[in-house]
C-alpha positions in Angstrom: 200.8 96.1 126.7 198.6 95.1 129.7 200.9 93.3 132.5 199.9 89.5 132.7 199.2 89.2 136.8 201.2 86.4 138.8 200.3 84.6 141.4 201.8 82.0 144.2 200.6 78.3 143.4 203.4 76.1 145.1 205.7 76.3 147.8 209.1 74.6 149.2 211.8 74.8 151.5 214.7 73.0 153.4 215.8 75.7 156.4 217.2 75.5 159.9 213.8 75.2 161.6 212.6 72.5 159.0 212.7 70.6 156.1 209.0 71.4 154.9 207.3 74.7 154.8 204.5 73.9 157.7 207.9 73.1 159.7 209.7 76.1 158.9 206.5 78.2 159.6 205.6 76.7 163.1 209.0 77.3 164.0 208.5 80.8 162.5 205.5 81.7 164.6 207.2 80.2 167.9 210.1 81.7 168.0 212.1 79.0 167.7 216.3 79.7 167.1 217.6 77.5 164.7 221.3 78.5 166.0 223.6 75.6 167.0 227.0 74.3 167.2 228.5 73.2 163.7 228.2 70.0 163.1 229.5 70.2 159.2 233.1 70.4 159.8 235.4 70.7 162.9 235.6 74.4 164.2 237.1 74.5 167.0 239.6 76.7 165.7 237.7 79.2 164.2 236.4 82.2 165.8 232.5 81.2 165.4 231.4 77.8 166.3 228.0 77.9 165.6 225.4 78.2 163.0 222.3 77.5 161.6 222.8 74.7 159.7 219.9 72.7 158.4 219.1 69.8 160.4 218.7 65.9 159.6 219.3 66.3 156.0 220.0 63.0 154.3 220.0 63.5 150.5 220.1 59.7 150.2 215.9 60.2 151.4 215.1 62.3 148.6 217.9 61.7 146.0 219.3 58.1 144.2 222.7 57.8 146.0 224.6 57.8 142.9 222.7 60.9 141.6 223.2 62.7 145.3 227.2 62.2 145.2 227.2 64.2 141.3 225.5 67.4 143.5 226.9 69.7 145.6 224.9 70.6 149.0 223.2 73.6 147.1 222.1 71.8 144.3 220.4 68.7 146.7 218.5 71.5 148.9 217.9 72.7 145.7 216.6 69.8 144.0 214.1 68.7 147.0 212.2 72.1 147.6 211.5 72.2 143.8 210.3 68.5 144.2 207.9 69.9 147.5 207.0 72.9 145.2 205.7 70.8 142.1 203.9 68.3 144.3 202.4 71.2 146.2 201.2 73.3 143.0 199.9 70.1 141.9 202.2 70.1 138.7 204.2 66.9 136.9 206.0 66.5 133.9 202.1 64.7 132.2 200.5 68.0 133.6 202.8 70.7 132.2 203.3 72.3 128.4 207.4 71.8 129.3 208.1 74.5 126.6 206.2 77.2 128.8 207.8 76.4 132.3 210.9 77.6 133.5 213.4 77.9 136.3 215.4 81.2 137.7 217.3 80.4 140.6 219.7 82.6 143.1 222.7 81.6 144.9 225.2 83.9 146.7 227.9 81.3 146.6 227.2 78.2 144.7 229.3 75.2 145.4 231.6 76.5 147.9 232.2 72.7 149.5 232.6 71.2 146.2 235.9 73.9 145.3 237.0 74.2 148.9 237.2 70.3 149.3 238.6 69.6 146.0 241.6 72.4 146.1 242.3 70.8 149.2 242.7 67.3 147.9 244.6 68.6 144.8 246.9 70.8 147.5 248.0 67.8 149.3 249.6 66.1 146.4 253.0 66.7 144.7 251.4 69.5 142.0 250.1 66.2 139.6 246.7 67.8 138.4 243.9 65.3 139.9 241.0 66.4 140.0 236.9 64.9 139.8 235.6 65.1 136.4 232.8 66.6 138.3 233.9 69.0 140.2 233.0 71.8 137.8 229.4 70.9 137.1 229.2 70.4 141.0 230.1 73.5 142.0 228.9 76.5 139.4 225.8 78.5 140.4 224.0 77.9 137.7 224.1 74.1 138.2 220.8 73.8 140.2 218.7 75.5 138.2 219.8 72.6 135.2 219.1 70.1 137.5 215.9 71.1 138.4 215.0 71.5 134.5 216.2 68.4 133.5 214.6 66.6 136.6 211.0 68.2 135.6 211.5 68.5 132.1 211.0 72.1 131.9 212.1 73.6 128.7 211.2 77.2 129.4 213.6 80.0 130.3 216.6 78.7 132.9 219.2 80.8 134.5 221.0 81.3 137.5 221.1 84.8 139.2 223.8 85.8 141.6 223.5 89.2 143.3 225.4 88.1 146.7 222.5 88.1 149.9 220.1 89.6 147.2 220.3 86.9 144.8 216.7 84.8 145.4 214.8 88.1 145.9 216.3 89.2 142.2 215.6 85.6 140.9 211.8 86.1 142.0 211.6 89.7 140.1 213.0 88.1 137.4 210.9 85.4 137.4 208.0 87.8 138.4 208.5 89.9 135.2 209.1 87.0 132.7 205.3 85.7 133.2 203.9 89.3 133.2 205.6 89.7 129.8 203.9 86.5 128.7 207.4 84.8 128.2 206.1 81.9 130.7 203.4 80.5 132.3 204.9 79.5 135.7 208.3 79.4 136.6 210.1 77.9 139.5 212.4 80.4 141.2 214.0 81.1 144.7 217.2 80.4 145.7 219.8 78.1 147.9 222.8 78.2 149.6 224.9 75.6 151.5 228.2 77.3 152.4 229.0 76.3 156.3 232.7 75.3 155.9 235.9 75.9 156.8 236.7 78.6 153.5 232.8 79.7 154.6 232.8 80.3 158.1 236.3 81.7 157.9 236.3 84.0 155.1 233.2 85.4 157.0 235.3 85.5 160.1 237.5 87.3 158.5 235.7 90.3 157.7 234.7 90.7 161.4 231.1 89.9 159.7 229.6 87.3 162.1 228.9 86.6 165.6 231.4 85.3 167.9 228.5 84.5 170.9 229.8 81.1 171.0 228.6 81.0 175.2 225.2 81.3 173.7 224.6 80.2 170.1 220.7 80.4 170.4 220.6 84.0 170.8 223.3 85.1 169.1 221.6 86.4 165.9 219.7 89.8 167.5 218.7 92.2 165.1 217.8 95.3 166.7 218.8 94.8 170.0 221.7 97.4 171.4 224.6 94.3 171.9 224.4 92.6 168.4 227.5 91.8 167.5 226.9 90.6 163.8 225.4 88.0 161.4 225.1 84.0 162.1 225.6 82.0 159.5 222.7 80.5 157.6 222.0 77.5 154.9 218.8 76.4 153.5 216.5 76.6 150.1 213.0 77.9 148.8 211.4 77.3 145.6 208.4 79.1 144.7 205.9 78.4 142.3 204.9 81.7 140.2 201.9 80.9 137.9 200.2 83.3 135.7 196.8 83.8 136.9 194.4 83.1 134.1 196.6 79.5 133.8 196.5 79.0 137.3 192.4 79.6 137.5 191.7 77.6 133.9 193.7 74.7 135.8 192.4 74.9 138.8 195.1 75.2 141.0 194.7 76.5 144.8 196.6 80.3 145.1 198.4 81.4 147.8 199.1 85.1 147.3 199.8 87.5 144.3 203.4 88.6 143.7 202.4 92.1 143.2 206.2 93.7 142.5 209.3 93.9 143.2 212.3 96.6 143.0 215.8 96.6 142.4 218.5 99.2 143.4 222.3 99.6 144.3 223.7 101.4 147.0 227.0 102.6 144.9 228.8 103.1 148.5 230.3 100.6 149.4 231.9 97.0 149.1 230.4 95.1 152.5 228.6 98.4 154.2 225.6 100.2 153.3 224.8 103.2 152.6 224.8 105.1 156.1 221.4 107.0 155.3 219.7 103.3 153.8 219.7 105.5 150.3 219.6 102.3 148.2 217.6 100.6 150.5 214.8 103.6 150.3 214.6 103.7 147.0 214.6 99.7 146.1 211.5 100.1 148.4 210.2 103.4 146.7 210.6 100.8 143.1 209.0 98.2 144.3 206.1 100.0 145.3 205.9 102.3 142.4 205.6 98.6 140.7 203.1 97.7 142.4 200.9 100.4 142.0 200.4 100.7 145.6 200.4 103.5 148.3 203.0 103.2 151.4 199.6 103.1 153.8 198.8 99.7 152.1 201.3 97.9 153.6 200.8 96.0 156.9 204.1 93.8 157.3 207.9 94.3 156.5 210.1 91.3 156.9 213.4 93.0 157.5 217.0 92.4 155.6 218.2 92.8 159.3 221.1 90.9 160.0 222.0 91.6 163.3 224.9 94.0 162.3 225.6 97.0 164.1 225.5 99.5 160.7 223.1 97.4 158.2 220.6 97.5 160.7 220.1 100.8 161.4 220.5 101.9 158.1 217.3 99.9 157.0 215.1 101.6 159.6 216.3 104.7 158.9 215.0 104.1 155.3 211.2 102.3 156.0 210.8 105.8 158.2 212.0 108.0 155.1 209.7 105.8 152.9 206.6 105.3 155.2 206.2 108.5 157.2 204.2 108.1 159.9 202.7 104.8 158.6 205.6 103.1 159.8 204.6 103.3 163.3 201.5 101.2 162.0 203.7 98.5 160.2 204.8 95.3 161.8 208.3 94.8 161.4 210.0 91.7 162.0 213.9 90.1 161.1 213.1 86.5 160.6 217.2 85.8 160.9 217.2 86.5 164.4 215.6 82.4 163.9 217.3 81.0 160.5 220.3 83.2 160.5 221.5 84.9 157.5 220.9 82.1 154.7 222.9 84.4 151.8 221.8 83.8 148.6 218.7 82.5 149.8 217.1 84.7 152.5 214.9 86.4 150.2 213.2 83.6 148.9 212.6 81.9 152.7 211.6 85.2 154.1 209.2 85.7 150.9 207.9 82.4 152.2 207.4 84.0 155.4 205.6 86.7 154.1 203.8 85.0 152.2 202.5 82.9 155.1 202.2 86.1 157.0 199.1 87.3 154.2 197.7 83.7 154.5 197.2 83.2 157.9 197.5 86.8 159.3 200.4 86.2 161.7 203.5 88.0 161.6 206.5 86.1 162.8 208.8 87.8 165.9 212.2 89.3 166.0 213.6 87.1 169.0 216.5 87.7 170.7 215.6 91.0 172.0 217.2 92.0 175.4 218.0 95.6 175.1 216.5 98.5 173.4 219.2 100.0 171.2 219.0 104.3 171.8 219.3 104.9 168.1 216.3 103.1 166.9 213.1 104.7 167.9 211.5 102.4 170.6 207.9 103.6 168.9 208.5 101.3 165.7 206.8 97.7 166.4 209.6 95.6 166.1 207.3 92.4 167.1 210.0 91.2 169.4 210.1 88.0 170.8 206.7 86.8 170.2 204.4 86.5 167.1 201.3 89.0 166.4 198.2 87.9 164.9 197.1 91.2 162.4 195.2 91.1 159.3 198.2 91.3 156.4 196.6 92.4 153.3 200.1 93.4 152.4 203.5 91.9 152.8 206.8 93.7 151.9 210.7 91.9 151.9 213.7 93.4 152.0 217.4 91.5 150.8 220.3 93.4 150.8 223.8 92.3 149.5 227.7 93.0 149.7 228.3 95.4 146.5 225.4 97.6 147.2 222.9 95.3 146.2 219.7 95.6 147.1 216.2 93.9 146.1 212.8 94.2 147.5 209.2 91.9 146.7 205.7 92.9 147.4 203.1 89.9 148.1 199.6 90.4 148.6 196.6 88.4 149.7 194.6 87.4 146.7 191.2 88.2 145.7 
């Protein structure tokens, strides 16, 4: 059976440097730190203070009020970058054969606000079970992948996928192989997460997991650089539209990129850590591009799981130089969460969307933040710190990794 090919048609995202994809890419390619104090909920207790929370978000300007208060923050982020990705792929419920259009969605979390605020109300009272008839249908993961259906009338496959930080790259492989196997002819997939809170920020805290730079929020997420001191905190959403290609051309429809493949692997190592040598990272990268059909010389651009933690780090550069030999040294590398922070269960989709713009417009966005050269990372490796590089990107690799081993990987490519 020949492989039906898949290409990019549409694109959305809510994320700390903007609430549309041309914002989110300028701030991208200027370096811009979406890292701030938390403004969600009162932390002035907690041991990190700041995050990258997505700014000037009023669901009331995309949503009816009464159908905004039935969603959890997930599911509205959700629910608007699917809107931008239909209207940008030029789709609508009079344009579409429902039956053949689906929805995959990741989440790390879900509705971590909904449960959190809702144990808390039924906490203060005298044990008299009280709870909103809602609160359920607000806060499982699978929730905003519905809501997108039912919003768009899509009748096609629909599932939530949950693989922690690794969970929107897995949702776009997914998604990926159901239109090569001719299940679908476009399905909207990505991710989104919405988990700055008090259960959020302090579970994290309480791992020893996140930055605690609260003197200098802006530059607290530095991947790479010798004094990181762990993640920051991240929320936003990305909706891709993935369109077979003969259905995208007899339409019509303007093409991004092809989704070329994708790889999926576990570390078996670990809970939270990986895998010292980056074994499962290697190989999910090995996978993908075995999947692809490509050689490690045709990539140009790696857009890094890199969260600014002292092991994960190093253990991912360890494996691109097991995997690319000496090509490495002619790869741009960049962690686009030393800008948006770690957004969970949706980093892979946003940084897709960053690679994705990388093949477009042959720019690769910077790794900011970088002060100091860390002695165990080979200073030869183009890390594009602190500024953006302008290099043709035929080809465009992403990396998510998650807690229980997890680890995913997607290969874009310019179209021709």
């Amino acid at each position: 059976m020949e492989l039906k090919r898949v290409v990019v048609t549409g694109m959305g995202a809510l994320t700390p440097l903007g609430n549309t994809i041309d914002g989110y890419w300028n701030g991208l390619i200027n370096g811009v730190s979406g890292a701030a104090p938390i403004t969600l909920f009162d932390a002035s207790k907690f041991r990190t203070r700041f995050a990258c929370e997505v700014k000037n978000f009023e669901p009331t300007d995309y949503l009816d009020k009464k159908e905004a208060r039935k969603l959890d923050r997930f599911s509205q982020f959700a629910l608007v970058a699917s809107d931008q990705a239909m209207k940008d792929a030029g789709l609508s419920k009079d344009t579409i054969n429902p039956d053949r259009v689906g929805v995959v969605l990741g989440s790390g979390i879900g509705g971590l606000i909904t449960f959190q605020n809702e144990v808390a109300e039924f906490a203060k009272g005298d044990g008299t079970p009280k709870f909103n008839p809602f609160f359920i249908p607000k806060m499982i993961l699978d929730i905003a992948a519905g809501h997108i259906s039912m919003r768009h009338n899509l009748r096609g496959p629909n599932y939530a996928v949950v693989s922690a930080c690794a969970s929107s790259t897995n949702a776009m492989i997914d998604a990926l192989t159901l239109i090569r196997l001719g299940k679908a002819d476009i399905i909207l997939t990505g991710g989104s997460e919405a988990v700055i809170s008090e259960a959020g920020v302090g579970g994290f805290n309480a791992m020893k997991a996140m930055s605690e730079r609260n003197d200098d929020p802006a530059t607290a997420s530095r991947p790479y650089d010798k004094d990181r001191d762990g993640f920051v905190m991240g929320e936003a959403a990305g909706v891709l539209v993935l369109e077979e290609l003969e259905h995208a051309l007899a339409r019509g429809a303007k093409i991004y990129c092809e989704i070329v493949g994708g790889g999926a692997t576990a570390d078996a190592y670990h809970i939270t850590a990986p895998h010292p040598e980056g074994l499962g990272a290697k190989n999910v990268m090995l996978a993908a591009l075995k999947d692809a059909g490509l050689d490690v010389t045709a990539v140009d651009y790696i857009n890094t799981h890199g969260t600014s933690t002292p092991l994960g780090d190093i253990a991912e550069v360890k494996a691109i130089l097991d995997v690319f030999g000496e090509h490495a040294y002619k790869l741009n590398i960049s962690s686009t969460k030393s800008m948006t922070g770690h957004c969970l269960g949706a980093a892979g989709v946003i940084e897709a969307i960053a690679c994705i713009k990388s093949v477009v417009h042959d720019i690769v966005p910077p790794t900011i933040n970088h002060f100091t050269d860390d002695p165990e990372l080979d200073p030869n490796l183009n890390f594009t710190f602190n500024k953006a590089q302008e290099r043709v990107v035929n080809v465009a690799l992403s990396n998510t990794f998650g807690f229980g081993g997890h680890n995913a990987c997607i290969i874009v490519k310019k179209y021709k």
